[in-house]
VOLODO-827620 format. One record per residue (C-alpha): x, y, z. Coordinates in Angstrom, 3 decimals, decimal comma. Layout:
! residues N
REC          x          y          z
REC          X          Y          Z
...
END
This chain:
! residues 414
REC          x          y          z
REC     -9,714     29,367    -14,193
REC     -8,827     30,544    -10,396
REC    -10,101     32,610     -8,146
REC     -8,979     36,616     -8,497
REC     -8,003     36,749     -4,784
REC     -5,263     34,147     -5,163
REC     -2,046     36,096     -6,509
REC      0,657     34,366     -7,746
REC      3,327     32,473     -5,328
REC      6,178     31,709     -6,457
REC      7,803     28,814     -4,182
REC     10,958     30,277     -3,422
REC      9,150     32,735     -1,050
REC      5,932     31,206     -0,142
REC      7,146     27,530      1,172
REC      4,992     25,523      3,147
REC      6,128     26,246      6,664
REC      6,213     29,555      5,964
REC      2,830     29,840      4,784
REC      1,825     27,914      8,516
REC      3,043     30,790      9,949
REC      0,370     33,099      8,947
REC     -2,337     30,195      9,220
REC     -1,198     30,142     12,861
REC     -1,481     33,402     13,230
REC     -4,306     34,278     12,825
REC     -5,545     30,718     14,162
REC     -3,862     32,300     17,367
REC     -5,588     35,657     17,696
REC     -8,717     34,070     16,839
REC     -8,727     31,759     19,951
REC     -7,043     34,834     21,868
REC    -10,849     36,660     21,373
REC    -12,799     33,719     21,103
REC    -11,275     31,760     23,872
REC    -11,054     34,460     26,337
REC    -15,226     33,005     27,669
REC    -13,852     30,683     29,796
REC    -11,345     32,797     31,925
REC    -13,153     35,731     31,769
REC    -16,238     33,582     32,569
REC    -15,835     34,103     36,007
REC    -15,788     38,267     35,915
REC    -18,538     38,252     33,055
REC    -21,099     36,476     35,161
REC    -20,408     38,562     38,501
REC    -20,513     41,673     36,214
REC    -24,009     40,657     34,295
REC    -25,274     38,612     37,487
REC    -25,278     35,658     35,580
REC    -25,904     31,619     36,716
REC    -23,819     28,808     35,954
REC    -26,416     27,553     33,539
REC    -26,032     31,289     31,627
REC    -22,098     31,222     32,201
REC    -22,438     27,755     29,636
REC    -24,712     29,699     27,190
REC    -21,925     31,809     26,866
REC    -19,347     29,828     24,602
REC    -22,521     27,735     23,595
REC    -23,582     31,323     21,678
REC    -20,123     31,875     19,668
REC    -20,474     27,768     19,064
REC    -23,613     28,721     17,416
REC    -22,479     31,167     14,853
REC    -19,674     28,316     14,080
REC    -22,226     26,417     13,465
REC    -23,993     28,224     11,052
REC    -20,976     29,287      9,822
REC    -19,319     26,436      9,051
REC    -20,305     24,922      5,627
REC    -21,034     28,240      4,205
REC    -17,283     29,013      5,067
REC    -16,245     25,913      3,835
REC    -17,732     26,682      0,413
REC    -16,255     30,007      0,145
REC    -13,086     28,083      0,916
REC    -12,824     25,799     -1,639
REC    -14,375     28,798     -4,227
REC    -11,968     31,710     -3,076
REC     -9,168     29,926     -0,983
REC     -8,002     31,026      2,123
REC     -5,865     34,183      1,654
REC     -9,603     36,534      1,684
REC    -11,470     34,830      4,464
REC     -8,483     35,315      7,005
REC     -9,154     38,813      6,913
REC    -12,810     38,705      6,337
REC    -13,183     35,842      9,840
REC    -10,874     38,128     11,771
REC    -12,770     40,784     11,092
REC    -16,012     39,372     11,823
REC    -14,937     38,457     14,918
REC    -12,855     41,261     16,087
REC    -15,670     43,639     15,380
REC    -18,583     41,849     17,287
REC    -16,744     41,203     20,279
REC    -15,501     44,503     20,648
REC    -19,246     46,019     20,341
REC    -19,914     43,601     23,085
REC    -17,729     45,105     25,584
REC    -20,061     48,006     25,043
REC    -22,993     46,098     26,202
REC    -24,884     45,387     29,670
REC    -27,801     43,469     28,342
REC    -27,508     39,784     28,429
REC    -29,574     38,608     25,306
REC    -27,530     41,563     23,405
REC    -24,735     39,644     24,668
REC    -25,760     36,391     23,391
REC    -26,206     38,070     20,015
REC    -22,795     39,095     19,136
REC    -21,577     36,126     20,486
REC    -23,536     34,191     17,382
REC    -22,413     36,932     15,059
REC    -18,700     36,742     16,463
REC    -18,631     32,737     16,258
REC    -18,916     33,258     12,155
REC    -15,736     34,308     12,027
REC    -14,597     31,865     14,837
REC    -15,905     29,022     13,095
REC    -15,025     29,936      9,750
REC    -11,571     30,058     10,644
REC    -10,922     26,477     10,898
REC    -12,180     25,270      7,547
REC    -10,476     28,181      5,763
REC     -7,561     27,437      8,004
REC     -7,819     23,698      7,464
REC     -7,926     23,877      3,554
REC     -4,470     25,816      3,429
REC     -2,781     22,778      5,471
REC     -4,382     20,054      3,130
REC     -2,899     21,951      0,020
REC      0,080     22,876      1,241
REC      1,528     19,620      2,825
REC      2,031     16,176      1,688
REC     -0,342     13,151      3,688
REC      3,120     12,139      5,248
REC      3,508     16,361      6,681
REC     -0,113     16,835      6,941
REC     -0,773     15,599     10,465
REC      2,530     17,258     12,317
REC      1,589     20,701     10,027
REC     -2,544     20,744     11,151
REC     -1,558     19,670     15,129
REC      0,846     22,821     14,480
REC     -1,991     24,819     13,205
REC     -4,633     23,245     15,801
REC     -2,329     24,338     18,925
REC     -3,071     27,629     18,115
REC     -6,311     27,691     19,271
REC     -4,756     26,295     22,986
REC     -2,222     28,808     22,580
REC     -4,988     31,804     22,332
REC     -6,300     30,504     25,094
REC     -3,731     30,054     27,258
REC     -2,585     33,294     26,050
REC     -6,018     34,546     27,204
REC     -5,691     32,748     30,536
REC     -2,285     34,607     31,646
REC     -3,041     37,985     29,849
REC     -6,443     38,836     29,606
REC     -7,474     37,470     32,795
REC     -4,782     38,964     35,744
REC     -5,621     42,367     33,558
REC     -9,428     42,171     33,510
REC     -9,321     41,215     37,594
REC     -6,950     44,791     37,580
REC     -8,837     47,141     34,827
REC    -12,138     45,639     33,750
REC    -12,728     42,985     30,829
REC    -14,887     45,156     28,992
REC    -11,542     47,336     28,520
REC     -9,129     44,478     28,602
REC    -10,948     42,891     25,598
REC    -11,388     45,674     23,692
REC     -7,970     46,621     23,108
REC     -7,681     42,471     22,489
REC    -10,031     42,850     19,818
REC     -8,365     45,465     17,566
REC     -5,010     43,321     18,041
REC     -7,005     40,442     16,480
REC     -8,394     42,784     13,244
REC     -4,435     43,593     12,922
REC     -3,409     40,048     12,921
REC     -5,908     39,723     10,217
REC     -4,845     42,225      7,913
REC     -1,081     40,974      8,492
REC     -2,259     37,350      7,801
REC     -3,931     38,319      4,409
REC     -1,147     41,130      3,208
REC      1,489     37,389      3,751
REC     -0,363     34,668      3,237
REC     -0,535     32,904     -0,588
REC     -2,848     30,025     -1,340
REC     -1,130     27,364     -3,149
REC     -0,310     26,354     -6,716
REC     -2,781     23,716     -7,200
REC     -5,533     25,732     -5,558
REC     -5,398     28,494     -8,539
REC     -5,538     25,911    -10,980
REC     -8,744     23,490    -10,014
REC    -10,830     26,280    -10,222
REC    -13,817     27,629     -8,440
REC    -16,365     25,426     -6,678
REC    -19,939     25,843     -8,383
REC    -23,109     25,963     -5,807
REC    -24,565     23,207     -7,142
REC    -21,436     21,246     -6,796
REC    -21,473     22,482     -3,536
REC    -25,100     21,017     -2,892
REC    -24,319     18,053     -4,654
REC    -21,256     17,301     -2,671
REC    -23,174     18,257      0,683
REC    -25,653     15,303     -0,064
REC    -22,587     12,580     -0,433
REC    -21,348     13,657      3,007
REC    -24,568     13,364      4,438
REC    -24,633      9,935      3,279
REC    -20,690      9,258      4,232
REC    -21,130      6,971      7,093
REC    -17,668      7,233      8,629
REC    -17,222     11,182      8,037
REC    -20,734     11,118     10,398
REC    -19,549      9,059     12,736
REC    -16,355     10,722     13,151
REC    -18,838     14,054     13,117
REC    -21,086     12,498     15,844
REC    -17,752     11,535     17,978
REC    -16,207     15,400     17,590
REC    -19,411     16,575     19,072
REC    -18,994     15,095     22,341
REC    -15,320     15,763     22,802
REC    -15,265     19,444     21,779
REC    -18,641     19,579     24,195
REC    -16,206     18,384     27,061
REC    -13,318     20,296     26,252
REC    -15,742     23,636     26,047
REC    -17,281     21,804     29,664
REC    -13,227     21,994     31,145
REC    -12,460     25,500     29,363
REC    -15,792     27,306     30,512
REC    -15,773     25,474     34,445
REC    -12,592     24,774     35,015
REC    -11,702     28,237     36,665
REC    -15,254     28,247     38,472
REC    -14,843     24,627     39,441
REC    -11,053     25,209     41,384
REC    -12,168     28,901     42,463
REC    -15,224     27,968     44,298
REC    -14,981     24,482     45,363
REC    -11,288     23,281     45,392
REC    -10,474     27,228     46,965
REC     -7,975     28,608     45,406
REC     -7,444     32,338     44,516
REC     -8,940     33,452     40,771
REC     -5,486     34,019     39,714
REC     -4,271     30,602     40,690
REC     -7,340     28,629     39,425
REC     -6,412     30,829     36,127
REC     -3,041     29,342     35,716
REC     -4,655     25,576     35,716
REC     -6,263     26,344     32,674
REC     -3,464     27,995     31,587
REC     -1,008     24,466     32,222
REC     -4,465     22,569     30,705
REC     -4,073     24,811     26,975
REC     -0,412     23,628     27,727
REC     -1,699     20,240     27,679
REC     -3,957     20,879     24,983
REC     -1,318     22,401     22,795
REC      1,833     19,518     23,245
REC     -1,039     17,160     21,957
REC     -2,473     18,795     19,124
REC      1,627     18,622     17,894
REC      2,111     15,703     19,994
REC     -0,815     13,741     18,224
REC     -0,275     14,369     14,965
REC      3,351     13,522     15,326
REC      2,431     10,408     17,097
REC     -0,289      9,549     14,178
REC      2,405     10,258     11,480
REC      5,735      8,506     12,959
REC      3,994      5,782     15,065
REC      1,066      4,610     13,835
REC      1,492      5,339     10,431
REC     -1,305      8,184      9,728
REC     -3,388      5,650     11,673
REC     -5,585      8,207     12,925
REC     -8,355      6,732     14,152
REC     -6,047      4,444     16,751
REC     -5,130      7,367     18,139
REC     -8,227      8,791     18,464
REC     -9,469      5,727     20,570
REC     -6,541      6,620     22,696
REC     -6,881      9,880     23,928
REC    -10,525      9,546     24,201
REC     -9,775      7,084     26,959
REC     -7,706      9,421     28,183
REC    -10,455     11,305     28,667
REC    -12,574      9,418     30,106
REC     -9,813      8,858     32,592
REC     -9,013     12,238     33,734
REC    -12,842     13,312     34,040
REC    -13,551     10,781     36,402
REC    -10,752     11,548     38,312
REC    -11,874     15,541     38,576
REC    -14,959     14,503     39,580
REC    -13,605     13,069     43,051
REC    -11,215     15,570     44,049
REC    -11,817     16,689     47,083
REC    -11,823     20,661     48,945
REC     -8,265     21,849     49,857
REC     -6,446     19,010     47,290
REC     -2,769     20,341     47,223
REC     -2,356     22,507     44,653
REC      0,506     20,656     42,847
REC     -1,636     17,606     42,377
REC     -4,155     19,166     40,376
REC     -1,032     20,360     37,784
REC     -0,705     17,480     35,966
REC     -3,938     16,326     36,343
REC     -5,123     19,200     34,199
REC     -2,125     18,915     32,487
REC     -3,061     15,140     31,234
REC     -7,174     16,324     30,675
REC     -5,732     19,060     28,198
REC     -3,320     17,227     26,845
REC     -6,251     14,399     25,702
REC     -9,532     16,366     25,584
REC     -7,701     19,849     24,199
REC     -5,149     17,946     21,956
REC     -7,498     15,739     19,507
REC     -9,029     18,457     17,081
REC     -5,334     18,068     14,580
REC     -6,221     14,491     14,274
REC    -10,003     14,911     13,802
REC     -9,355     17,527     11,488
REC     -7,261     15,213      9,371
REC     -9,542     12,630      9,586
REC    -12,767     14,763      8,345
REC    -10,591     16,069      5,280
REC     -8,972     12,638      4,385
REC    -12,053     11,018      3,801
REC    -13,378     12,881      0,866
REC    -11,666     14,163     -2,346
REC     -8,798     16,923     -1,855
REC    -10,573     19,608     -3,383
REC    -13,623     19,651     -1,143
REC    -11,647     19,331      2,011
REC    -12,824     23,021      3,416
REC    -16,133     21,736      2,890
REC    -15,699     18,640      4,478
REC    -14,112     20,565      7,252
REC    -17,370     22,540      7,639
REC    -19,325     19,760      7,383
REC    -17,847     18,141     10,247
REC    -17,452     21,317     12,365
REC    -20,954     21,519     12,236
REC    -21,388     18,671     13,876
REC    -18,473     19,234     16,358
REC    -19,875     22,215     17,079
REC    -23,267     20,620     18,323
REC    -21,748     19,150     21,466
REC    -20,266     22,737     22,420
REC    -23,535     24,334     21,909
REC    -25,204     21,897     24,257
REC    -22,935     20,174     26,786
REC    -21,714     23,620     28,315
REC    -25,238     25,025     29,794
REC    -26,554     21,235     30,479
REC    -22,971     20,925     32,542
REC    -23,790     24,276     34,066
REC    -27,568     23,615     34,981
REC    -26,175     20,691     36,834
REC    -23,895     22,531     38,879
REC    -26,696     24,794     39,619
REC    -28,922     22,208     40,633
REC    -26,697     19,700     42,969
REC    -24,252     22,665     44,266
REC    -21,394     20,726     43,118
REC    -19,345     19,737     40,128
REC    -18,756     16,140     40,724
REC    -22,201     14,817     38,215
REC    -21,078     17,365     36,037
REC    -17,600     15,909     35,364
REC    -19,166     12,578     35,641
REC    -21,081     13,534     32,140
REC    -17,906     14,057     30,553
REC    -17,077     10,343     31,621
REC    -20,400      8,886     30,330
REC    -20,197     10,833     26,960
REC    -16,359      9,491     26,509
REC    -18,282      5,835     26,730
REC    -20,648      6,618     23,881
REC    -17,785      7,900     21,672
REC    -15,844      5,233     22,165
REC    -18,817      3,016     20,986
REC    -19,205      5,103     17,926
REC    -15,466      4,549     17,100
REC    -15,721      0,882     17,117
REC    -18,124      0,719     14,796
REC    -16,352      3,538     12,498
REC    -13,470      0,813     12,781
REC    -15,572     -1,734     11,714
REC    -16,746      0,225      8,604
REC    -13,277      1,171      7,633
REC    -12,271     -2,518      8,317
REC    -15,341     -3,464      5,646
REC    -14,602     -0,833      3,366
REC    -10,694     -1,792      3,274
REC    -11,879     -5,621      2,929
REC    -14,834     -4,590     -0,096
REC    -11,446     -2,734     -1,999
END
């Protein structure tokens, strides 16, 4: 049996890398959209009168809608494929953001955010299944830190565009016309894209295998704890993506436009290690993933605490590649997490696994952004806000050593 939206590929056309391409496409214009909350943060909360604390409910609504979205995606990934949902995600989100430009209320606001994190969400386990099934272990981690840098690309590509012509025309505008350029990418992405070979031929996912497999990663220690550890990094990169404008506009005192190109040179960062990573994890360590994890989480942990301290007027080219080091760690690890939440269950339920640990991920973005925020609003500064990212860094290391220490058993038990 196989799915009736999976046409036939024959290899000569439809290689691997090729097949990337469109993955990262629309991985790309999905971040462009989704991403564009924390450079436009700044103009949406003057616009709506907003407070820091709202600014972080912000992304922490879209992280919502992945959440929810998630495992259901990851079900109709491993059921359908990929080739439908890029069109049906893009869609999603295209369509809700753009009726949000149209909006003034707040709460409305919040709303299509949830609805237009569905199809943010759901992009990276249907994205993440075509990587798994198109590329070899040995490939895999260099091809999903490819696919991962996307998402830093949007939003870099947010950063320089979207932002310099919001300040000039108005985001509501500005992301509107962004909006129908992400439905196009869509459309391209499914007209190109072919699900692979083996895909057709395992057949479609049943519910109940779906429910059944849901309940053996709920009891799959190490895919929790790597779950539990996602959360709080992806709720301190969301922290850095959603302040760090705010943070070097109001208290270091540089223009908008400047403080704007720091997060561009941090998705810089954040994109050289999602490819630098996985390349690392392949030709270094072996597809040692979880060594590497360890490292850039101290990394981290590292740069945070440094933030924290800098002081008004710092020269601007110190901060550089200070934020280009905090990308590079805190923006780079989701290729390597991705990998790891996909290797440790069976091939054919690795969208699902994907969701499962997205979920999870997701947690930390819903909740770390506003509590960050609320902080800010409540000392007038962002040093005890940075300081959380520091303390959170110390708990996930903790939950990696004892994920070692399981694998270690595991390895030892085989």
């Amino acid at each position: 049996m196989r799915s009736t939206a999976m046409v036939e590929a024959p290899s000569s056309r439809f290689s691997p890398w090729r097949m990337l391409l469109w993955l990262l496409l629309a991985q790309i214009m999905v971040a462009f959209i989704g991403r564009s909350l924390g450079p436009l943060g700044v103009l949406i909360e003057e616009d709506l009168e907003l407070t820091k604390a709202q600014v972080g409910l912000l992304p922490s609504a879209l992280f919502l809608g992945q959440a929810l979205a998630s495992i259901p995606s990851g079900f109709m990934t491993d059921r359908f494929g990929s080739r439908p949902l890029l069109l049906v995600l893009s869609s999603c989100l295209g369509i809700s953001f753009l009726v949000m430009t149209l909006q003034t209320s707040f709460w409305v606001v919040l709303l299509l955010l949830v609805i237009g994190g569905i199809g943010y969400g759901g992009m990276h386990p249907t994205t993440n299944r075509g990587i798994v099934y198109w590329f070899s272990q040995k490939k895999r981690g260099t091809a999903m830190g490819i696919k991962q840098m996307g998402i830093t690309f949007g939003s870099a590509l947010a950063a320089i565009l979207l932002l310099p012509l919001a300040e000039a025309y108005g985001w509501r505008i500005v992301v509107l016309i962004a909006c129908i350029g992400l439905i196009a990418a869509g459309v391209i992405a499914f007209f190109f894209y072919r699900d692979a070979e083996q895909v057709k031929k395992g057949g479609k996912t049943s519910f109940r295998g779906t429910i059944s497999s849901l309940a053996a990663m709920a009891e799959n220690k190490a895919l929790l704890l790597i779950s539990l550890s996602a959360m709080g990094i992806n709720g301190s990169q969301m922290c850095l993506n959603t302040y760090l404008v705010l943070f070097v506009y109001e208290q270091v005192g540089f223009s908008l436009v400047l403080a704007g190109l720091l997060l561009v040179v941090s998705e810089i960062g954040g994109s050289l290690g999602r490819i630098g990573w996985g390349v690392i994890s392949d030709r270094i360590f072996g597809g040692q993933r979880l060594t590497v994890l360890a490292i850039i989480v101290t990394g981290v942990l590292l740069s945070s605490t440094i933030v924290a301290f800098v002081p008004d007027g710092t020269p601007y080219w110190i901060l550089v590649p200070l934020f280009l080091v905090f990308g590079f760690t805190v923006s780079g690890f989701n290729g390597i997490w991705m990998n790891l939440a996909s290797e440790l269950v069976p091939k054919e339920q690795a969208g699902l696994s994907s969701g499962f640990s997205i979920t999870f991920g997701s947690m930390g973005v819903i909740l770390l952004p506003p509590i960050f925020g609320l902080i800010v609003d409540q000392t007038r500064g962002y040093t005890f806000g940075w300081l959380l990212i520091s303390i959170i860094m110390v708990v996930v290391m903790v939950l990696l050593s004892r994920l070692y220490k399981l694998k270690k058993q595991q390895q030892t038990a085989h």
